[in-house]
RODRENPA-786351 format. One record per residue (C-alpha): x, y, z. Coordinates in steps of 0.02 Angstrom, whole numbers, plus 50000, padded with zeros to 5 digits. Each point is the difference from the previous one (the first is absolute). Layout:
[volum [X Y Z]]
...
# end
This chain:
[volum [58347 44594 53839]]
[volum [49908 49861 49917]]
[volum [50022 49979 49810]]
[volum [49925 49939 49869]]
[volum [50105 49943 49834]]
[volum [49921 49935 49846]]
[volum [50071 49920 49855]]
[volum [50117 49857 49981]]
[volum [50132 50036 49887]]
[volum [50188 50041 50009]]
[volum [49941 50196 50024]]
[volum [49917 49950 50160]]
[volum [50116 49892 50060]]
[volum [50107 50160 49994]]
[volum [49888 50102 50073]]
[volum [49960 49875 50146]]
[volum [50182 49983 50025]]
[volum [50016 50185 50021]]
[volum [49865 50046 50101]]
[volum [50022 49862 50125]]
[volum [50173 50080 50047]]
[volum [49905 50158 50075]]
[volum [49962 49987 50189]]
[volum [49832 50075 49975]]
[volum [49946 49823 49931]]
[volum [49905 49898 50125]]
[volum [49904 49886 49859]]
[volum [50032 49982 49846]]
[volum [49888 49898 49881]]
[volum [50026 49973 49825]]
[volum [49854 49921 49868]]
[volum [50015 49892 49917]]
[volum [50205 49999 50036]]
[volum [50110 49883 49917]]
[volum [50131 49877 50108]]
[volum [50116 50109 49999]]
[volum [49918 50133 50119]]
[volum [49973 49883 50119]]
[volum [50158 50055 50089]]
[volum [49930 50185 50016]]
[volum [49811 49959 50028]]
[volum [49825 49915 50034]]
[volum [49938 49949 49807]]
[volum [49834 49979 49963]]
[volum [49996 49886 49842]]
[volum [49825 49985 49991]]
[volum [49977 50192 49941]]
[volum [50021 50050 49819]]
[volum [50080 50180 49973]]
[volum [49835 50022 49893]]
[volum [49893 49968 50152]]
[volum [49961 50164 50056]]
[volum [49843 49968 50100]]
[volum [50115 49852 50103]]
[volum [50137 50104 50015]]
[volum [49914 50165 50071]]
[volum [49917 49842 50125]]
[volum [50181 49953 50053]]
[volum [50067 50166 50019]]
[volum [49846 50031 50112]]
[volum [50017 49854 50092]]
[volum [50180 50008 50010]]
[volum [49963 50201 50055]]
[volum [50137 50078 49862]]
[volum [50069 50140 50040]]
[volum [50064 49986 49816]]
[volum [49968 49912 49850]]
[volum [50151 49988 49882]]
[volum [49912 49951 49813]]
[volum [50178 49938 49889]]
[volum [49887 49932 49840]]
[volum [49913 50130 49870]]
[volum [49875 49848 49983]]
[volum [49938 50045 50205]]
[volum [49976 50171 49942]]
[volum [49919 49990 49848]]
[volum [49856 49894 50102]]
[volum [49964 50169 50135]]
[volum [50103 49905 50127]]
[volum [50068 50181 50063]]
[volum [49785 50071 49968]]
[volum [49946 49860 50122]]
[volum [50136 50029 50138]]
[volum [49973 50206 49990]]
[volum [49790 49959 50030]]
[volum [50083 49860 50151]]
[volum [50104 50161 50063]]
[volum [50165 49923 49982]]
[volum [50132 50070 49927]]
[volum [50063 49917 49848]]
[volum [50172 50016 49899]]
[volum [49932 50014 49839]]
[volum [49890 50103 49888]]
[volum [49807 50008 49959]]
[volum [49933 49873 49851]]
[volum [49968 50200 49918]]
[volum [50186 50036 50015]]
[volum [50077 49841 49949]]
[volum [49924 50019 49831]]
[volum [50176 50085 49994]]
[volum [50048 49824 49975]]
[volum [49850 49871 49961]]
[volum [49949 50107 49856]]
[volum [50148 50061 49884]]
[volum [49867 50074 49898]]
[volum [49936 50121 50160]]
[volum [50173 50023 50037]]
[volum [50058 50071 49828]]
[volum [49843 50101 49975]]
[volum [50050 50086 50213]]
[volum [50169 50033 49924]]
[volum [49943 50089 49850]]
[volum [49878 50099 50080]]
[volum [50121 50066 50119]]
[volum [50149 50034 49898]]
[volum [50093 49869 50068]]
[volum [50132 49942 49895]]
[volum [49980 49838 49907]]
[volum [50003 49893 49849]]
[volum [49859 50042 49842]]
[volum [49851 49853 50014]]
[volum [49862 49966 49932]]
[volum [49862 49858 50083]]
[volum [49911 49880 49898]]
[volum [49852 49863 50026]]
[volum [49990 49933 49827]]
[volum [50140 49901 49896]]
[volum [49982 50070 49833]]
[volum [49975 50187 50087]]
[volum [50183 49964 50093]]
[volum [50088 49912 49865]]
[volum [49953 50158 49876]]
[volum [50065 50109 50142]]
[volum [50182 49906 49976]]
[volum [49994 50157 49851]]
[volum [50011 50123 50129]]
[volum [50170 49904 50073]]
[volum [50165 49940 49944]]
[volum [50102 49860 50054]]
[volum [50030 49951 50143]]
[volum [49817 49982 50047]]
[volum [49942 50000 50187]]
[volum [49840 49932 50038]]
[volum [49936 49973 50165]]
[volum [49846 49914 50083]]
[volum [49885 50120 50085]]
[volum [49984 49903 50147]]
[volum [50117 49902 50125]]
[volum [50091 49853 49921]]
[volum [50124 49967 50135]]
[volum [50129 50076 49916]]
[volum [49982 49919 49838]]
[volum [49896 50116 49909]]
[volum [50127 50094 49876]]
[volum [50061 49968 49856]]
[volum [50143 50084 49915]]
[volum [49966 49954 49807]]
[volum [50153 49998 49895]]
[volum [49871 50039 49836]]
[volum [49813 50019 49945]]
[volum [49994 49812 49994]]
[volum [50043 49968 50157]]
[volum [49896 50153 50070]]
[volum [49829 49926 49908]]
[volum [50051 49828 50067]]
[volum [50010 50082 50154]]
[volum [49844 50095 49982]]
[volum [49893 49831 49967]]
[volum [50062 49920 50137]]
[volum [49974 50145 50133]]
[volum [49829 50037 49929]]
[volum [49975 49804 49973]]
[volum [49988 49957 50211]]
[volum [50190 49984 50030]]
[volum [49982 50076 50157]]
[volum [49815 49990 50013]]
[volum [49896 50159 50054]]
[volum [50179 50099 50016]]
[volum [50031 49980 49807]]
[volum [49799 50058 49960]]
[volum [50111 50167 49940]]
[volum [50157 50036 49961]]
[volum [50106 50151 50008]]
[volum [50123 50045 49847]]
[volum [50133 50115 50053]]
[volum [50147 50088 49902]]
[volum [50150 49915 50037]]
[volum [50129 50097 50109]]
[volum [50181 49998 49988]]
[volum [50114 50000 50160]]
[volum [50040 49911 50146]]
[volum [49854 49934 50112]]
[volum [50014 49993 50195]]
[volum [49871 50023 50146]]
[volum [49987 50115 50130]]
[volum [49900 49979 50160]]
[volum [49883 50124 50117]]
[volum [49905 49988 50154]]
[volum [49859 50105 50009]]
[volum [49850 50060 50147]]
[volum [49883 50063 49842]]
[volum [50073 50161 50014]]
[volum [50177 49995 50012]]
[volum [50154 49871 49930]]
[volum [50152 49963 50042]]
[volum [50148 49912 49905]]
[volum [50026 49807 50027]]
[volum [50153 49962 49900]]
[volum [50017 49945 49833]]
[volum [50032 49839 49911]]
[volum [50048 49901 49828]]
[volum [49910 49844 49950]]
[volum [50012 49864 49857]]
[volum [49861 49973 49931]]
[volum [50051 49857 49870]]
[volum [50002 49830 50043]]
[volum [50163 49949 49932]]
[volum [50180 50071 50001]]
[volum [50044 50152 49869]]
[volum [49812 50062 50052]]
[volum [49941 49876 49876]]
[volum [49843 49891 50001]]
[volum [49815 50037 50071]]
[volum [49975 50142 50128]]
[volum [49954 49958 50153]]
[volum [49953 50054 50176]]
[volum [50192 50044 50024]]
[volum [50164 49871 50000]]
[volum [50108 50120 50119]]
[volum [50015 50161 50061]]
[volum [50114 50126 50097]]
[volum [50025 50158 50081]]
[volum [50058 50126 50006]]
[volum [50009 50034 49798]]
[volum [50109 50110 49907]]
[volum [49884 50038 49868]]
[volum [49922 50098 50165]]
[volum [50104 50159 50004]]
[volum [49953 50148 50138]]
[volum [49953 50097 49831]]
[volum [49885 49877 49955]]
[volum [49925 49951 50163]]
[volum [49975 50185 50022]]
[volum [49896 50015 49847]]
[volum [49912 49860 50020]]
[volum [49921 50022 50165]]
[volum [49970 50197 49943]]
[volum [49908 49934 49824]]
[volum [49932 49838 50058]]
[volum [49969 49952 50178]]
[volum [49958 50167 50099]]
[volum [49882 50046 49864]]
[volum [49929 49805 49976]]
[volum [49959 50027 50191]]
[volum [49923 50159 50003]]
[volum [49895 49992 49851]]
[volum [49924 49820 50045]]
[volum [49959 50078 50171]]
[volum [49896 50153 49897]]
[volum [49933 49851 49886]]
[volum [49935 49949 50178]]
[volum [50092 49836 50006]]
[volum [50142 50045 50102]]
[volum [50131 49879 49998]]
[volum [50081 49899 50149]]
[volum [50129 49895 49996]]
[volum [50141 49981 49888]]
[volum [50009 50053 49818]]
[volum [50113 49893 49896]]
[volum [50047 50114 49853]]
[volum [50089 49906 49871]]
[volum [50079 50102 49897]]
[volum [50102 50067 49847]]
[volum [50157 50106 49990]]
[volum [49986 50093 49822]]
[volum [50084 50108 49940]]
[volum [49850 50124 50027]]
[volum [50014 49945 50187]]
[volum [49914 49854 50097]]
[volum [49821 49924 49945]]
[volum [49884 49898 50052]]
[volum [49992 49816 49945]]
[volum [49871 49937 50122]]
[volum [49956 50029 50196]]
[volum [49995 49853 50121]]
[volum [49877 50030 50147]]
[volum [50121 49907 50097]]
[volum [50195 49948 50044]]
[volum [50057 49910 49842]]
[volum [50037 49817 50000]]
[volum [50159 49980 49999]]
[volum [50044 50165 50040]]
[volum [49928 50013 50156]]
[volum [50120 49888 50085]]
[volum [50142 50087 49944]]
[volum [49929 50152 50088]]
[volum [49958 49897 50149]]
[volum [50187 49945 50002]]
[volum [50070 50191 49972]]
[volum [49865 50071 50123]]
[volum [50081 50084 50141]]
[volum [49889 50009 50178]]
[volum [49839 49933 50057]]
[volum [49875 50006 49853]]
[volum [49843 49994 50109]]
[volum [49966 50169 50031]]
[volum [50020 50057 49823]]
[volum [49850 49862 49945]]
[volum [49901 50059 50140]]
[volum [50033 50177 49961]]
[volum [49936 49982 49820]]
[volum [49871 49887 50046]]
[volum [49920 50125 50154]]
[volum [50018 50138 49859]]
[volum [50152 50106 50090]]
[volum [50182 49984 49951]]
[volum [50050 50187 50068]]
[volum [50035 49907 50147]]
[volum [50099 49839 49942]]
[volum [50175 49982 49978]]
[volum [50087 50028 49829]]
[volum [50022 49855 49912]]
[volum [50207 49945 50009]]
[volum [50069 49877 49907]]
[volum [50178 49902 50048]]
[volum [50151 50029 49865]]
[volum [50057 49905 49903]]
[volum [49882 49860 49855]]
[volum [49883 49875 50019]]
[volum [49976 49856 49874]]
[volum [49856 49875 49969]]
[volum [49990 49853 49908]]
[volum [49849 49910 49949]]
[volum [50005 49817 49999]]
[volum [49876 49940 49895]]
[volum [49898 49837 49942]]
[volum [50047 49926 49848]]
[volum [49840 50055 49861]]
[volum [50016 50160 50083]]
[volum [49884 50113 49944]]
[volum [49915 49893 49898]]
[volum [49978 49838 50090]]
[volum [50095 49994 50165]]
[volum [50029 49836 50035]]
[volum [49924 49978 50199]]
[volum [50069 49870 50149]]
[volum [50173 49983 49955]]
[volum [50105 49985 50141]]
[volum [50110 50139 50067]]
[volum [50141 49949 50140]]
[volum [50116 50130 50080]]
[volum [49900 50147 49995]]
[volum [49990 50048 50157]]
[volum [50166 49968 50064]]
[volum [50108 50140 50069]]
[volum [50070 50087 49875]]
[volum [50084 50127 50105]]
[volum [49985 50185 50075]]
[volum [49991 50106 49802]]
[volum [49861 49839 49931]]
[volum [49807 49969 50019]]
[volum [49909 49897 49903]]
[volum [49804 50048 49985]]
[volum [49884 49884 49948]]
[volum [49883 50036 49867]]
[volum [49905 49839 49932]]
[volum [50024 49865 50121]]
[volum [49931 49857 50082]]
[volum [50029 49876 50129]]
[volum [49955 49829 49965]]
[volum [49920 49864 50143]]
[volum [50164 49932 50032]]
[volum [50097 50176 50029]]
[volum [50081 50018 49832]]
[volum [49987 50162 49926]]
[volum [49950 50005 49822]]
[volum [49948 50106 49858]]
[volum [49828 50084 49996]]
[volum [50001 50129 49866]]
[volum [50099 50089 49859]]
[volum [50113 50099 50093]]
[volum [50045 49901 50161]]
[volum [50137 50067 50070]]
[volum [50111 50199 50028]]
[volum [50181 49986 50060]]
[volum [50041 50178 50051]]
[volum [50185 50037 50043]]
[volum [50062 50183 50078]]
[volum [50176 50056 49946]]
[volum [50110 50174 49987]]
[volum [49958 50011 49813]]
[volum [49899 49888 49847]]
[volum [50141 49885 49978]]
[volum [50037 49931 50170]]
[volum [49799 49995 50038]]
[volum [49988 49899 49830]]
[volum [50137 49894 50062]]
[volum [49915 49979 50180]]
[volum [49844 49945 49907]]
[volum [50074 49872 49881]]
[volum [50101 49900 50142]]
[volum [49843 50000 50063]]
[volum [49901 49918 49859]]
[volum [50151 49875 49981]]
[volum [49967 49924 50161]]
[volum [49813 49976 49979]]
[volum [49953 49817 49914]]
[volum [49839 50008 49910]]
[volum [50025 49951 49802]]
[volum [49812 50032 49968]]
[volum [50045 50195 50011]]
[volum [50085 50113 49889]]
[volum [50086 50189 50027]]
[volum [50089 50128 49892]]
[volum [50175 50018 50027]]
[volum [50011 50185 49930]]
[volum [49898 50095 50114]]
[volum [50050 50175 50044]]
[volum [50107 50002 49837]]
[volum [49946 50175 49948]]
[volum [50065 50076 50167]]
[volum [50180 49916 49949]]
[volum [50010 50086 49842]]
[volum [50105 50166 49959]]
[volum [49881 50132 50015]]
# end
């Protein structure tokens, strides 16, 4: 098979890593790529993930057997529309059904029409018509923007200060067109994790589950961000809960967006709550999270191929159950300093691709290679050490000897991630 890959992040480094070990793979091409793919594929820099009309080109040219979209930003821009009217089969959903993700708004208003269980919301366009809404709320105050914002577009106000600070800024061009309106929701109590599905458009199937810290600093303290760390399996995932969340949330999600006539391939990110009335939704994904997905990659048992081909050609009756390896998988973001904010870019970074042994990979996520071969910094989160071990605390451990022997002072980490799964339950 030849292959197609977009993106250029740490989820797609994952991804390439993982679907260049099946020995269906003849090509594999990934656009734009980052240096660290280069190992695992041809990269076509010149591409932007956004570039649908270049990319549906390429995967032409290239004659795909499969296009593999990692970024919601692809999707959002009909990459998936363009490749269906090329007759290729793409891993990924319609621009229609990733409203699931690029509109929260669209999203919210499919889950209350269906009975699907989530948090109370309301959506606003106008400042003072939010801000009086605050009345219909109590503290904490979640406010999201509408559109995609990279990961950056909640905010968990602590009071009705912050919230109407919050507001202005959203509403204000923050996040340009995906802050024109905001969604209020009730805030809900419990313990957040994500779970993961691959679906044809008619049918899902389970894709493990992970934990993720969202908050830049240690103690989950400081901005959110696009995610600091992740791993899988969770224990806030239970068999009970799993259970009820793929019989509440994903079979029906599938089966009514394919009556709404925008049935949905690829894989649904559900990112969820465990109340005490039972799991909620927080938000979808239209794709593998970032980090998460290369925790899955890691756990992922067997040749993954088949199952993004199976979704992508619109039968999984056929494919193999997902299995996934015992045992955890940890990652940890390495991030520039001014992350979120104002990563700092073209710091150096030596040691990162060393070998760090059979249980460690280190995915690249914002990276760059300079004229004279040094790699350096090229974004806000730069790099993911991933370590595999028999439970949290020896995959944490993995992952921090790791970090120790990698020399770039222009990045920082957390040191706490995966704390929750070390705590009494």
């Amino acid at each position: 098979m030849n292959i197609l890959l977009v993106g250029s992040g740490g989820r797609e480094h994952a991804l390439a890593w993982k679907i260049a070990q099946s020995p269906l793979v003849a090509r594999l091409v990934v656009a734009p790529g980052n240096p660290g793919m280069a190992k695992h594929a041809e990269l076509r820099p010149e591409l932007k993930a956004t570039d649908a009309e270049g990319l549906t080109a390429l995967a032409k040219e290239m004659q795909a057997d499969l296009v593999v979209v990692g970024p919601e930003s692809a999707l959002a821009e009909g990459l998936a529309d363009r490749l269906a009217a090329a007759g290729i089969p793409c891993f990924g959903p319609t621009a229609e059904a990733a409203q699931l993700e690029s509109s929260k708004a669209f999203s919210k208003a499919f889950l209350q029409r269906h009975g699907i269980p989530t948090a109370g919301y309301g959506v606003y366009e106008d400042v003072a018509a939010a801000k009086a809404a605050l009345d219909q709320y109590s503290a904490p105050y979640v406010i999201k923007a509408d559109g995609l914002a990279a990961g950056k577009g909640v905010a968990i106000s602590p009071d009705r200060a912050d919230a109407e600070a919050e507001i202005e800024r959203m509403l204000g061009g923050r996040f340009g067109s995906a802050g024109s309106r905001v969604v209020i929701e009730e805030f809900m109590e419990g313990e957040e994790g994500s779970l993961f599905a691959l679906s044809d458009g008619t049918r899902a199937v389970l894709f493990g589950g992970a934990q993720d810290h969202k908050r830049a600093f240690d103690g989950d303290m400081g901005p959110n961000t696009g995610g600091m760390g992740a791993y899988s399996p969770a224990p806030v995932f239970t068999p009970e809960l799993i259970q009820a969340a793929n019989d509440r949330i994903v079979q029906p999600t599938i089966r009514k967006m394919a009556e709404e006539g925008a049935p949905y391939r690829g894989v649904l990110y559900a990112g969820l709550m465990a109340t005490p009335e039972g799991p909620k939704v927080v938000e979808f994904n239209a794709r593998f999270g970032d980090p998460e997905c290369q925790v899955l990659m890691m756990r992922f048992d067997g040749d993954v191929v088949p199952l993004l081909l199976a979704c992508a050609q619109g039968d999984l009756s056929k494919a193999p159950p997902p299995a996934f390896k015992p045992g955890v998988v940890i990652t940890v973001v390495l991030a520039a300093k001014g992350y979120p904010d104002s990563p700092l870019e073209g710091s150096v970074i030596r040691g990162a691709d060393q070998d760090f042994g059979p249980h460690v990979q280190v995915f690249h996520a914002g990276t760059r290679l300079r004229e004279d071969g040094a790699l350096t910094a090229a974004g806000g989160r730069v790099l993911n050490v991933c370590a595999y071990g028999d439970d949290v605390a020896q995959a944490r451990e993995r992952a921090y000897e790791a970090i120790a022997k990698i020399d770039w002072p222009g990045g920082f980490h957390r040191t706490d991630i995966g704390w929750r799964a070390l705590e009494p339950r």
